[in-house]
N, C-alpha and C positions, 0 to 999 in steps of 0.2 A: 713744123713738127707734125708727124705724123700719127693720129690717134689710134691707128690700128695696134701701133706697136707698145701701148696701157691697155690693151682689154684684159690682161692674164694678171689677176690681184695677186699680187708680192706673198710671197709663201709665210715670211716673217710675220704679217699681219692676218694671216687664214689663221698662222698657229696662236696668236695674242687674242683673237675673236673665240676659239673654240676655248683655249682658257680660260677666259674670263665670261664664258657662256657656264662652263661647269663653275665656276667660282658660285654664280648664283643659287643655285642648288645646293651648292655645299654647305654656302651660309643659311638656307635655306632647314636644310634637315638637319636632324640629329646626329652627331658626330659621335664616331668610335675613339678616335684620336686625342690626345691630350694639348695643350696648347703648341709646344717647344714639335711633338712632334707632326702635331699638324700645320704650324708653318714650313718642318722641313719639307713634306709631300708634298704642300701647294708646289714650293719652289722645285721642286726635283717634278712636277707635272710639268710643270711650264720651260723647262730644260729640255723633256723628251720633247715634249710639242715643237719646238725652235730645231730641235736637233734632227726631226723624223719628218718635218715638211721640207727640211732642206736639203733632204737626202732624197727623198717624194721627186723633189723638182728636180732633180736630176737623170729621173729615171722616162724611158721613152715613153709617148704618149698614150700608146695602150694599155700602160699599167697605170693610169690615172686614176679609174674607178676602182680597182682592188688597193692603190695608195690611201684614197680616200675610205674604203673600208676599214684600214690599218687607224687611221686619224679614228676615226666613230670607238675603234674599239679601245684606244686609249682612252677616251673622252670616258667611256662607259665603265672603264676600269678604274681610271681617277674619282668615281662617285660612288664605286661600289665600294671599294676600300676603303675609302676615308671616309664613309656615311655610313649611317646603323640604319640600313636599307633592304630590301630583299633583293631578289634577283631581276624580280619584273618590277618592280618599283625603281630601280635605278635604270632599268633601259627606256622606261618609261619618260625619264626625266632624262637620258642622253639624248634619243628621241627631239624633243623640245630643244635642248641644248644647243644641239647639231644646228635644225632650221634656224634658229637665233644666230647662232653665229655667221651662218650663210646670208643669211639675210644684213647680216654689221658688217661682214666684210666687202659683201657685194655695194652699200651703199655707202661706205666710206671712201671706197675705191672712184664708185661712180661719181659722188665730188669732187674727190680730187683731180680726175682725169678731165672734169669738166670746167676748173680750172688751170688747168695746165692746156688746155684747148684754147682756152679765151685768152689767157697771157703769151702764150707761145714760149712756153718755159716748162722744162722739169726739174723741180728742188724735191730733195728730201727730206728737207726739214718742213717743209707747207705740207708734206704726204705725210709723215710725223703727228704735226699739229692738226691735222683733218682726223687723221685715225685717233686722235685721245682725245678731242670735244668731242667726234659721232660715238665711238663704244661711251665714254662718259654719259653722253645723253638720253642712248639705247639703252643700257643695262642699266642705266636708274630707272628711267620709265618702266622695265618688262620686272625689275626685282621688285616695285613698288605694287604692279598687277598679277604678277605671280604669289607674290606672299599671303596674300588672301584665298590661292587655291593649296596653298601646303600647307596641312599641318603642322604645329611647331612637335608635338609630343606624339601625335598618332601615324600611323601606316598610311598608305596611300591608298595601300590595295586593292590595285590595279589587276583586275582579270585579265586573262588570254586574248578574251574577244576587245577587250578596249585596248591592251598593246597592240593589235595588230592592225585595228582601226587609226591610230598613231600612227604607226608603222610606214600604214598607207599612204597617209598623208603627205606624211617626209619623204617617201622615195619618189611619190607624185609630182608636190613639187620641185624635188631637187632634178629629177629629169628633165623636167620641162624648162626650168631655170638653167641649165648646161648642157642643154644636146645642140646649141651652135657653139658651143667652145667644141666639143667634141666630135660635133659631127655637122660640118656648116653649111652641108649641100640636101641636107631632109627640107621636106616641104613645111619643119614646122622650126626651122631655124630664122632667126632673124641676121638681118645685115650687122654687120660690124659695126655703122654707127651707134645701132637700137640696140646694140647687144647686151651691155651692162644696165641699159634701161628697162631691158624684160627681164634681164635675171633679177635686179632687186624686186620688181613690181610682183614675181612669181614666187619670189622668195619672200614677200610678205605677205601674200596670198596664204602661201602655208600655213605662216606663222600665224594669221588670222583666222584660219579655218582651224588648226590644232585649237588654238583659244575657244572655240565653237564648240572643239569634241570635248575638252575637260569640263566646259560650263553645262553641257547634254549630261556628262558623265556624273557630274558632281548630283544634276538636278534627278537624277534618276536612281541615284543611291541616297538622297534625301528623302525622297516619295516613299522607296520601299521601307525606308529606312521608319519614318514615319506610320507608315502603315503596319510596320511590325509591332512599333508602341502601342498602336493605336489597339492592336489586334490582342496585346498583351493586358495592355487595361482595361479591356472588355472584357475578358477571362476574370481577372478579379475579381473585377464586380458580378458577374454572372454566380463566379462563388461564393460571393458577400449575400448575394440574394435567394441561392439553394440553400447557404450554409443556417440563414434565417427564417427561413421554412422548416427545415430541420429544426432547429431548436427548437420550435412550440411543439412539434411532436417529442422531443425530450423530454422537457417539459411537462408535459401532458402523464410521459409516464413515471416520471419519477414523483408527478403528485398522488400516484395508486401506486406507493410505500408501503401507506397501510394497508393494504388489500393483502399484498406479499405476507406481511406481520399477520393478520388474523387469519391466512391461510396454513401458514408456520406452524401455530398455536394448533389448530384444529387437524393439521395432518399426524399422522399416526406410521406413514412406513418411513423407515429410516432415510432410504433413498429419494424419496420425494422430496421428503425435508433437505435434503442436501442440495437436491437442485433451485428449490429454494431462496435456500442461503446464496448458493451460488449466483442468480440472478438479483438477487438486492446488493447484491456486492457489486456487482457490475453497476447498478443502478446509481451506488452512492459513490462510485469512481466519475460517472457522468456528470452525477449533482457538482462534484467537487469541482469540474472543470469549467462551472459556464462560470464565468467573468463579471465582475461585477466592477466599472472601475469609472464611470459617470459619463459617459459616452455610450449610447446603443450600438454606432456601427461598430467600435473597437469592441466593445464585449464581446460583438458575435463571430469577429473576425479571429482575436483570442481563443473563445470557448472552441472553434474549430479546429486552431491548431494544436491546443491544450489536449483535445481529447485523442487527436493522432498521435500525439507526443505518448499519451498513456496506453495508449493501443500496443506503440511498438519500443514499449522499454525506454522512451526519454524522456530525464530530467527539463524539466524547461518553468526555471522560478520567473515569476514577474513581478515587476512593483512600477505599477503606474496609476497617473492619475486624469484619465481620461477627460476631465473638464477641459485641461489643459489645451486639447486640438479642437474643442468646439468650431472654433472658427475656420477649421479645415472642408473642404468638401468631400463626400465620400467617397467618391474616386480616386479620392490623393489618399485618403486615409487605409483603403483595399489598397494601393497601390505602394506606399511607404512600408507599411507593417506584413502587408501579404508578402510581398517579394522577399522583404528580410525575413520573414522568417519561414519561407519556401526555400531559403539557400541556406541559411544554418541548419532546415533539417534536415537537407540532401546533405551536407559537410558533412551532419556527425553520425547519418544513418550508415557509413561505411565502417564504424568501428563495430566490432564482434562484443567489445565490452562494455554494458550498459551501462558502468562507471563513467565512462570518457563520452556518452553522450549526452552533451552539457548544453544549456542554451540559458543565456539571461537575457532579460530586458528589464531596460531603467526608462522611466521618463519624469521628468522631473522640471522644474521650473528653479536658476539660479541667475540671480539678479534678474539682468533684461532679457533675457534667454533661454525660450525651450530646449533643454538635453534630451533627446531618445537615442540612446544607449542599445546596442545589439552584442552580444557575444555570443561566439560557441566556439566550443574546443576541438582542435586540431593539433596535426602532429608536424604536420611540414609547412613552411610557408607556400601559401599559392604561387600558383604561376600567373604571371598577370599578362594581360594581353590591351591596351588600350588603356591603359591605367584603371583596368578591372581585369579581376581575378579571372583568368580561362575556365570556362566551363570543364566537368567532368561527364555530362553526359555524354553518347554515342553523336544525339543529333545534334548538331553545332550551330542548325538554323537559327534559334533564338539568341546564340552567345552574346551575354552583358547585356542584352533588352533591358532584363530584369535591375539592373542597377542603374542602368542611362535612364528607366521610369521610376524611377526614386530618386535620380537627382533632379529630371526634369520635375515632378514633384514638388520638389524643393527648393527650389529654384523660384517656383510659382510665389512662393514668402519670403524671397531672398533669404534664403537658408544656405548654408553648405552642410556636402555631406564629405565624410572624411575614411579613409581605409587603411587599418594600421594591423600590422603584425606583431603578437607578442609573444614570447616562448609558449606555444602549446593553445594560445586564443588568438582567434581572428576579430576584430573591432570593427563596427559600421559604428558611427558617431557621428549625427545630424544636428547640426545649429540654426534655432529658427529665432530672429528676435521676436520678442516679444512688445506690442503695440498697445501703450497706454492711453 
């Protein structure tokens, strides 16, 4: 028997590898599709795929590489549509798909032919059974180390320069893994024996170096990712510690009251006295705002935003009981309470009517469990992005820092923190037990 005539892997089993390459991913991300009609897609993907590699093999050999572009863009198409994905996050993940199946088809093929060498035999049922223990083995092994780089709930979000870097990869390897199928007289073709033996070896290479670029990618949007917290809960705190300098000079002048009063008393032009008046008004709006609730860093954190709230027209009640987070660090405490309620003033500072700009806080102790309570009023539900609410500002740089450092926060006490829409109020709601 003659081995030259198994180098060209059976079309039916190229189209069953890139299938069940996108299966992974499919199961993988979040799906648009509902059950009934997500099984029909699978099966109407894997019909095109059988029906367009056998149609592939029929066509002369210089249409092999644009066949093969036809295959990638169904592969791409089958994840974009049946996955609640973007555009670069699903090529991103065909991408992958693609080298995985190149690499299950190249080396189911290269065992089989390697026995069919050593027996002097061709069956199609032992070429059968090679191809469903090796994809079995392969795609449980790569869905089990893949699942740790998808998220189940969040985006991928995969920039230009990392699809293209991807990109690279796969057209890298797949050239080098099939320019002696197609071209067997280049100085970087191998012999027809070692042929299927470089394709798989080059075709894992890829797939080993891809693995390299997501683990780069992932470690380098953890770091910034990091550093952006990191950058976020410094600001806090820097304004827990301006905000508490400020207050002693508050402080300081709301205890010369009196002064104001026996100046009152003793002025004689009308308009003096008015201005005055005027400045002890403002004085005892200030008094009114510092916080008094059994914690220093929360009072001063409060009093800050109490007094911005009366600066520009908003309501903002509170009723807490500061003992309650003693046992918080101040970091976590600027960072829980600052953030929230930096983002309910930004929500209600866009209404025109001072009516609708609302802001509560509860904190409270029921049974084994710290409640902090956040509301303010709104008129539409947010748009959520990451299972946080999309920012409204221009700059997008920080988008949801501000809530990822208040779960991480919370987190720190085995807390959750929770976000619920209600007709006309947005909810933050924090559970921390509490340790007797």
């Amino acid at each position: 028997m003659n081995s030259s005539d198994l180098m060209d892997t059976p079309r039916i089993f190229t189209a069953i590898a890139e299938w069940a390459a996108c299966m992974i991913y499919i199961l993988l991300l979040p799906k648009k599709l509902h059950q009934y009609k997500l099984g029909f897609s699978l099966t109407g993907t894997l019909g095109v795929l059988l029906l367009y590699q056998y149609i592939a093999g029929l066509l002369p050999l210089y249409l092999w590489i644009p066949g093969m572009i036809g295959a990638i863009a169904i592969m791409y198409f089958s994840i974009y549509f049946i996955c609640h994905t973007s555009f670069q996050d699903a090529a991103f993940c065909c991408i992958r798909a693609f080298v995985l199946a190149e690499f299950a088809a190249s080396l189911q093929w290269q065992l089989y032919v390697w026995w069919a060498d050593m027996f002097q035999k061709n069956s199609i049922l032992v070429s059968v059974m090679v191809m469903l223990l090796t994809y079995l083995f392969i795609y449980t092994i790569y869905f089990l180390l893949e699942r740790s780089h998808i998220p189940a709930d969040e985006p991928l979000d995969v920039n230009r320069r990392e699809l293209i870097g991807a990109a690279s990869i796969a057209i890298g390897a797949f050239a080098i893994s099939n320019i002696s199928f197609v071209m067997p007289d280049t100085p970087f073709s191998s012999a027809t024996s070692s042929l299927l033996y470089i394709r798989t070896l080059v075709d894992f290479g890829g797939l080993v170096m891809l693995f390299a670029h997501q683990d780069k990618r992932e470690e380098f949007r953890m770091r910034t990712e990091n550093q952006n917290l990191n950058n976020l809960l410094q600001r806090q705190y820097d304004h827990y510690k301006m905000a508490q300098e400020n207050l002693q000079i508050l402080r300081r002048e709301t205890h010369d009251l009196k002064h104001y009063l026996l100046a009152i008393r003793s002025e004689e032009n009308p308009e003096k006295r008015e201005q005055y008046l005027y400045e002890m008004e403002h004085a005892l709006q200030v008094q009114e705002a510092f916080a008094d609730t059994g914690n220093h860093v929360l009072d001063v954190v409060l009093t800050t935003k109490t007094t911005y709230c009366v600066q520009h027209n908003i309501t903002f009640n509170c009723l807490a009981d500061g003992k309650l987070i003693n046992f918080m660090h101040v970091k976590d405490i600027c960072s829980i309470f600052g953030n929230a309620l930096d983002n309910a003033i930004e929500c209600v500072r866009q209404f025109e009517n001072p009516e609708k700009r609302l802001i509560t806080l509860n904190m409270f102790q029921k049974k084994q469990f710290l409640i902090i309570q956040f509301e303010n009023y709104t008129e539409n539900p947010p748009v959520t992005k990451d299972k946080f609410p999309e920012t409204t500002k221009n700059n997008k740089l920080y988008h949801g820092y501000g809530l990822k450092s208040i779960q991480i926060a919370v987190k720190k006490y085995d807390g959750t923190m929770t976000l619920k829409y209600k007709p006309c109020w947005f909810q933050l709601k924090i559970l921390i037990p509490v340790k007797t």
